[in-house]
C-alpha positions in Angstrom: -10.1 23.6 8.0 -9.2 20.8 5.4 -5.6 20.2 5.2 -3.6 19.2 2.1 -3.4 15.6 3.4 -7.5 15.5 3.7 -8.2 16.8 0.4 -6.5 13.9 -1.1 -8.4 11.6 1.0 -11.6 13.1 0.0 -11.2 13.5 -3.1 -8.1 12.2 -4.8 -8.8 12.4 -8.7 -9.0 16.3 -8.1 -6.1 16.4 -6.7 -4.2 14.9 -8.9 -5.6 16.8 -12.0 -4.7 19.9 -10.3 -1.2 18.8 -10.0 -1.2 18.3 -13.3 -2.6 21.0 -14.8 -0.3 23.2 -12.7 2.8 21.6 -13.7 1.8 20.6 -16.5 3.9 17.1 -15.8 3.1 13.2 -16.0 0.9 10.7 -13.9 0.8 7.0 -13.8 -0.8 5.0 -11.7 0.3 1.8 -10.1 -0.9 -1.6 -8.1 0.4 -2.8 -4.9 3.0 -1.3 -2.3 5.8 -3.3 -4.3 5.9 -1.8 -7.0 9.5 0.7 -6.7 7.4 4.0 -7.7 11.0 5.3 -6.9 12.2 5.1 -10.2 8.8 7.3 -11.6 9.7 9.7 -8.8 13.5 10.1 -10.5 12.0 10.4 -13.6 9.3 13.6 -13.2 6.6 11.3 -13.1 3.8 11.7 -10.2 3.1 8.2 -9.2 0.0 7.6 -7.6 -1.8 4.5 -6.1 -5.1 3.4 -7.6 -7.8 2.6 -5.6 -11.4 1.9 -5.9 -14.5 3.5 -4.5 -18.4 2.6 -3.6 -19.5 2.8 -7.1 -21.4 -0.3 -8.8 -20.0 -1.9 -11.2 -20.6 -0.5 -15.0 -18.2 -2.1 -17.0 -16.4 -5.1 -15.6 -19.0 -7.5 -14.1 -19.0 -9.3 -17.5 -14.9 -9.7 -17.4 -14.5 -10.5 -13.7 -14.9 -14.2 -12.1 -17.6 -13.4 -9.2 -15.3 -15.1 -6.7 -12.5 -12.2 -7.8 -11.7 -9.5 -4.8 -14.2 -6.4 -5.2 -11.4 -4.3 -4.8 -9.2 -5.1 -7.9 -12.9 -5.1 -9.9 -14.1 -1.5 -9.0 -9.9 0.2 -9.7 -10.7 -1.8 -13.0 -14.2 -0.8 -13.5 -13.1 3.2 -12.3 -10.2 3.3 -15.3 -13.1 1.4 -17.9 -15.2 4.4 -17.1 -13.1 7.1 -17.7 -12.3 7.8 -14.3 -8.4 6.9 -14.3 -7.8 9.2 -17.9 -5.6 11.6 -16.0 -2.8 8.9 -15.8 0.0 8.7 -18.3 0.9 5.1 -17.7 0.2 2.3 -15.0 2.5 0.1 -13.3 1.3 -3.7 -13.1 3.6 -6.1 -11.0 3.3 -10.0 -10.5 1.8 -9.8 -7.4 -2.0 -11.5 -6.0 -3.1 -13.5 -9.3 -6.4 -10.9 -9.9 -3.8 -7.9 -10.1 -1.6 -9.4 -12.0 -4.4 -10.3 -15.2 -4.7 -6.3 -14.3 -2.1 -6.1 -17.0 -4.3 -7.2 -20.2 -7.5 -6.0 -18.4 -6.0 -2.2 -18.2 -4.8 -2.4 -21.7 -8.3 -4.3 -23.1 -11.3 -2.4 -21.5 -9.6 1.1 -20.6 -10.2 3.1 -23.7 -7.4 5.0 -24.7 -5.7 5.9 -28.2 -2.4 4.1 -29.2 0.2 4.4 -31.0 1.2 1.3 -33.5 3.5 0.6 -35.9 2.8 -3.2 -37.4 0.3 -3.8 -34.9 2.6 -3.3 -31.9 2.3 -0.7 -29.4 5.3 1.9 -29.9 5.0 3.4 -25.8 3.5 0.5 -23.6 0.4 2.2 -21.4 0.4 -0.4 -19.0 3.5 -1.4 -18.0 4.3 -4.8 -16.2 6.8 -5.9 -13.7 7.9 -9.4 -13.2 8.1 -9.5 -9.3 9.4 -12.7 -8.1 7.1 -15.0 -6.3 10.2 -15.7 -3.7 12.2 -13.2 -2.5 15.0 -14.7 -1.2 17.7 -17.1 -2.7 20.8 -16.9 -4.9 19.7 -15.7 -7.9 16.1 -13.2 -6.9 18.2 -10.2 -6.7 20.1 -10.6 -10.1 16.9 -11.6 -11.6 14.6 -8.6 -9.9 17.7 -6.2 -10.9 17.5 -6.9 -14.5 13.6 -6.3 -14.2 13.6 -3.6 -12.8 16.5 -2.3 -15.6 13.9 -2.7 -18.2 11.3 -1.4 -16.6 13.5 1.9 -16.1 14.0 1.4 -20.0 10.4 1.2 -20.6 9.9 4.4 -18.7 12.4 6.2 -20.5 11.5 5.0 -23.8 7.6 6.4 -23.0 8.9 9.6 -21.7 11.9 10.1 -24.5 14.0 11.0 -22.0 16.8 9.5 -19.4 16.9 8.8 -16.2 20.3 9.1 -14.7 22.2 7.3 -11.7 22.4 10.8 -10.3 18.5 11.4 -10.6 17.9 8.2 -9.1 20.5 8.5 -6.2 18.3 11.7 -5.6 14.8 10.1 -5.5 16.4 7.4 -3.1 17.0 10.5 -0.8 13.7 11.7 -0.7 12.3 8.5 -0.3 14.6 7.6 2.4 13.8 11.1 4.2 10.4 10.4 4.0 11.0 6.6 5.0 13.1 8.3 7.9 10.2 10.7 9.1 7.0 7.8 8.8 9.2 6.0 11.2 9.1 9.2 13.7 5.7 9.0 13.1 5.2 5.5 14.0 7.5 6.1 17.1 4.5 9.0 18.7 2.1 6.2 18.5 3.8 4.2 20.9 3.4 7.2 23.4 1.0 6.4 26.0 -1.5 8.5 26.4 -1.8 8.4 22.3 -1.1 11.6 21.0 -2.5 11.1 17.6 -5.4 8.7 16.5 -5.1 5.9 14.0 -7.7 7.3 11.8 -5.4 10.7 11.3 -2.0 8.2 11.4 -4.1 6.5 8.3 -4.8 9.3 6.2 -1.3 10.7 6.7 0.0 7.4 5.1 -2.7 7.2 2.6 -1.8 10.8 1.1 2.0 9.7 0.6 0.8 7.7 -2.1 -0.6 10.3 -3.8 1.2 13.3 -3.7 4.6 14.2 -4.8 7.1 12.5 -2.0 9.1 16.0 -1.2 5.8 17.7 -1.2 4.7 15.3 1.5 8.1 15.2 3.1 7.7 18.8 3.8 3.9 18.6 5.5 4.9 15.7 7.2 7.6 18.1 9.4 5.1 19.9 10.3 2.7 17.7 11.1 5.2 15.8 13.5 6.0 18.7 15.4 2.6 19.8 16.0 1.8 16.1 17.3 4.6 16.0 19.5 3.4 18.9 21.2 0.3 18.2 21.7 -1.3 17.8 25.2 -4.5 16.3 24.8 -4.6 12.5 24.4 -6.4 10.3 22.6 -8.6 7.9 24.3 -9.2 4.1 23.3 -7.9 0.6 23.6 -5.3 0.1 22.0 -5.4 -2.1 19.1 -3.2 -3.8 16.0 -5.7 -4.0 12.5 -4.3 -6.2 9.7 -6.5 -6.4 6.5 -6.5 -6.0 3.2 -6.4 -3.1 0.5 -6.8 -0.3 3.6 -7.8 2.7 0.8 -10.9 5.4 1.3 -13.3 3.1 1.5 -12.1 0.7 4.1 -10.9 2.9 6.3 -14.1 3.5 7.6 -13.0 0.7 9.4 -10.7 3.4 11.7 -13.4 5.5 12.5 -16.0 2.7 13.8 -13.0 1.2 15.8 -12.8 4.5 17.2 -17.1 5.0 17.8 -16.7 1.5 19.6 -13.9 2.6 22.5 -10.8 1.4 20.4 -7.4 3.0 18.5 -5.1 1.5 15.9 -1.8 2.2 17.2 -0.5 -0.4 14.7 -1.2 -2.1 11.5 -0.7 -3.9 8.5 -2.7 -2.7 6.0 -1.1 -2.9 2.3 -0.8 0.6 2.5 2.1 2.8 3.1 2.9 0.8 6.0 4.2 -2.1 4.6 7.1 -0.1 2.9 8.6 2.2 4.9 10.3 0.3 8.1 13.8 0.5 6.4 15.8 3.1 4.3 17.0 2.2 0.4 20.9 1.2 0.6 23.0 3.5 -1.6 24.6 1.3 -3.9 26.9 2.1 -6.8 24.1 0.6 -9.2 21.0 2.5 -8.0 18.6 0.2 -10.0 20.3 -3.0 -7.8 19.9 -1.3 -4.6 16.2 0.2 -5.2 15.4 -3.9 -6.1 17.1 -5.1 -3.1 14.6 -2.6 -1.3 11.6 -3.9 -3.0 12.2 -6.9 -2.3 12.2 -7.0 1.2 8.5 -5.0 0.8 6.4 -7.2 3.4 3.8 -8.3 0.7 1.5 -11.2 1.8 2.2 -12.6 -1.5 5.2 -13.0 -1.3 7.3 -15.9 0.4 11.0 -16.4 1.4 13.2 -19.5 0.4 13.0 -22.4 2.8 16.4 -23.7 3.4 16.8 -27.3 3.6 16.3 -28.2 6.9 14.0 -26.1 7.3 12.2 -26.7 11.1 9.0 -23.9 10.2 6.0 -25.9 8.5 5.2 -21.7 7.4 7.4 -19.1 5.7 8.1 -17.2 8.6 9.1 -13.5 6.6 5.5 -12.6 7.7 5.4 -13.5 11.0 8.7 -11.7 11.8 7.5 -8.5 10.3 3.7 -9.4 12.1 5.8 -9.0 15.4 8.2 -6.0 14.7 4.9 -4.3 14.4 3.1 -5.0 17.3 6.0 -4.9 19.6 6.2 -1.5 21.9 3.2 -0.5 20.9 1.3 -2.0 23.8 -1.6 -3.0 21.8 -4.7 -5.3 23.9 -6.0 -7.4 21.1 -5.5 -7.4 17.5 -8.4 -6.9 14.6 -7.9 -9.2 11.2 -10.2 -7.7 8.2 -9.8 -9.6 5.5 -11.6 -9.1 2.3 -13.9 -11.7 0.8 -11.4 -14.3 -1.7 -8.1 -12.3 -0.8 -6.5 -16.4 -0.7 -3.3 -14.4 0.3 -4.2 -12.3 3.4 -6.4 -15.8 4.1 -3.8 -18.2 3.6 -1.6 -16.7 6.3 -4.2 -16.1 9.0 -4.4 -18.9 11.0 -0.6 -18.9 11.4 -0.4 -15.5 12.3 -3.4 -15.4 14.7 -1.8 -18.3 16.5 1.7 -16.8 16.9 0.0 -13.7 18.1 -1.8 -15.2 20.8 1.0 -17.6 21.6 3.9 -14.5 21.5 1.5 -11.6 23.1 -1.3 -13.3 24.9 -4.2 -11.5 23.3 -7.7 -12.1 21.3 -7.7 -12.1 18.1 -11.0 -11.0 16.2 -11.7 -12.0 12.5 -13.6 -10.8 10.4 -14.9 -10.8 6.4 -14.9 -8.3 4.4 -17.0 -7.3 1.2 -15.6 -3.7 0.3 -18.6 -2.1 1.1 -19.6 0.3 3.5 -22.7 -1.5 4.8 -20.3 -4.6 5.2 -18.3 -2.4 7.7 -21.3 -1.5 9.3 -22.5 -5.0 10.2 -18.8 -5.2 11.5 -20.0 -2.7 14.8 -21.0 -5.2 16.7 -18.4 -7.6 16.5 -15.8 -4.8 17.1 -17.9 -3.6 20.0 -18.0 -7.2 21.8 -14.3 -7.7 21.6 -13.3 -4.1 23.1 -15.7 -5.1 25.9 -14.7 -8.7 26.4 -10.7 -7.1 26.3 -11.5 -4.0 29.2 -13.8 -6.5 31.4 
């Protein structure tokens, strides 16, 4: 029997159109894990990630360098067809440079009626955040605060309503509940035998972005208790997968990791794992505590200050949070998939990969990706020589 998490996973644009239809309430859409979708939550507003899919291209080959990441063009080539209409607004931060042109992209080739008044938009569609390239020094966290203070007032102003300290000290509790219960989750896949595979761990995590949090919240109780009881284990080698852009599509990935004799017990996958290792500080300002939050989002993009003095040749944020993750898990070798001209997952690889080995004493296995599912197919055999080569 599908379950509520599955039918987002298989088909997500229904979903969400039912939501909306039933409560008759507001959608918007928004790019990378950074983005504090907190603040839509206090407000009434469903957010929801957007993804791409298998499709060709229709609309955007003529817009898009041919070195750009295939992910970014098919969620931009999706909202030029028409896919995307059910949203309300989308959220655009300063993140990898190809999603941050997403801002006059969305708002040029995404047809949609405006409202004007002297040739200026009254209610901003597309709505962008100026995330800080480094997230840590003196001044970030003023600077992010204020951002994020008008990007609350753009919200309200769009909606024509307010969104209270209350409302937001109440969508920080959600958030932190749920933060609370991904980390139980995390926690059974440590377990050994495995007690849940990485392919069902995925689409658990996939589905919070999504679906309303509380909603979520609520399966995700029941879900945890039926894993922890459950008898039967889960067979495979254990494994860490980094990559990028984990949606639908490559998540395939999970399954032929799985045909091949391995599990992901771990990951890094710009998904809903990159967010939740850590619980929103209350604060008396709300807004200030949500962007000290955000900031500390492990985003490849992002880099910390390097203090003068300074011994590491690297920013090391990455590598700290690279090791938090694979620690306790047991894991026998770790998988890299990184997607054709993502510079930022590429940039950091061959520092990572020789930390891991160094720190854990594993193989390392890299491979390309083109956001297809034929290029995750030619993937088998690789994935099948390196399970072998780790049990013999």
């Amino acid at each position: 029997m599908t379950t509520e998490f599955e039918k987002y996973v298989t088909d997500r644009h229904a979903a969400v159109k039912e939501w909306k239809e039933k409560t008759q309430g507001k959608v918007f859409g928004y790019f990378c894990c950074v983005v504090p979708d907190v603040i839509l939550f206090a407000a009434g507003v469903l957010p929801v990630r957007i993804y791409g899919s298998t499709d060709k291209f229709q609309k955007v080959d003529g817009h898009l360098v041919p070195y750009g990441c295939r992910y970014v063009g098919s969620c931009l080539d999706l909202g030029a067809r028409g896919v995307y209409d059910y949203l309300d607004g989308v959220v655009v931060p300063n993140t990898c440079d190809l999603i941050a042109r997403m801002e006059y992209w969305w708002r040029e080739l995404v047809p949609r009626e405006k409202s004007t008044l002297a040739g200026m938009e009254l209610c901003p569609y597309v709505v962008y955040i100026n995330y800080p390239m480094k997230t840590t020094g003196p001044k970030v966290l003023d600077f992010y605060t204020r951002e994020l203070q008008y990007f609350k007032q753009q919200v309200e102003r769009g909606l024509r309503i307010e969104i209270t300290d209350e409302q937001l000290n109440q969508a920080i509790a959600v958030y932190n509940e749920h933060f609370d219960l991904m980390n139980q989750l995390e926690e059974l896949r440590k377990r050994d035998p495995l007690p849940i595979s990485g392919k069902e761990a995925w689409e658990i995590e996939y589905a919070s972005t999504l679906m309303p949090m509380d909603k979520h919240n609520e399966l995700l109780k029941k879900r945890l208790t039926e894993v922890a009881k459950r008898n039967n284990t889960t067979p495979g080698m254990r494994l860490y997968l980094a990559g990028s852009a984990f949606d639908q599509v490559n998540a395939r990935l999970y399954e032929i990791i799985e045909e091949c004799g391995g599990q992901v017990v771990a990951e890094d996958i710009s998904c809903a794992s990159s967010y939740f290792e850590s619980n929103i500080e209350l604060d008396s300002d709300p807004v200030r505590a949500i962007a000290k939050y955000s900031l500390a989002v492990d985003c490849p993009r992002s880099t910390e200050t390097c203090l003068v003095g300074c011994s590491h040749i690297h920013p090391q944020n990455r590598w700290q949070k690279t090791k938090q993750r694979i620690e306790g898990y047991r894991v026998r070798g770790a998988i890299y998939q990184i997607m054709n001209y993502c510079e930022c997952r590429a940039i950091e690889y061959p520092h990572l990969r020789d930390n891991i080995q160094r720190e854990f004493n594993i193989p390392v296995l890299h491979m390309e990706g083109d956001y297809t599912l034929e290029g995750l197919e030619q993937m088998r055999g690789s994935i099948e020589a390196f399970i072998e080569m780790i049990g013999g």
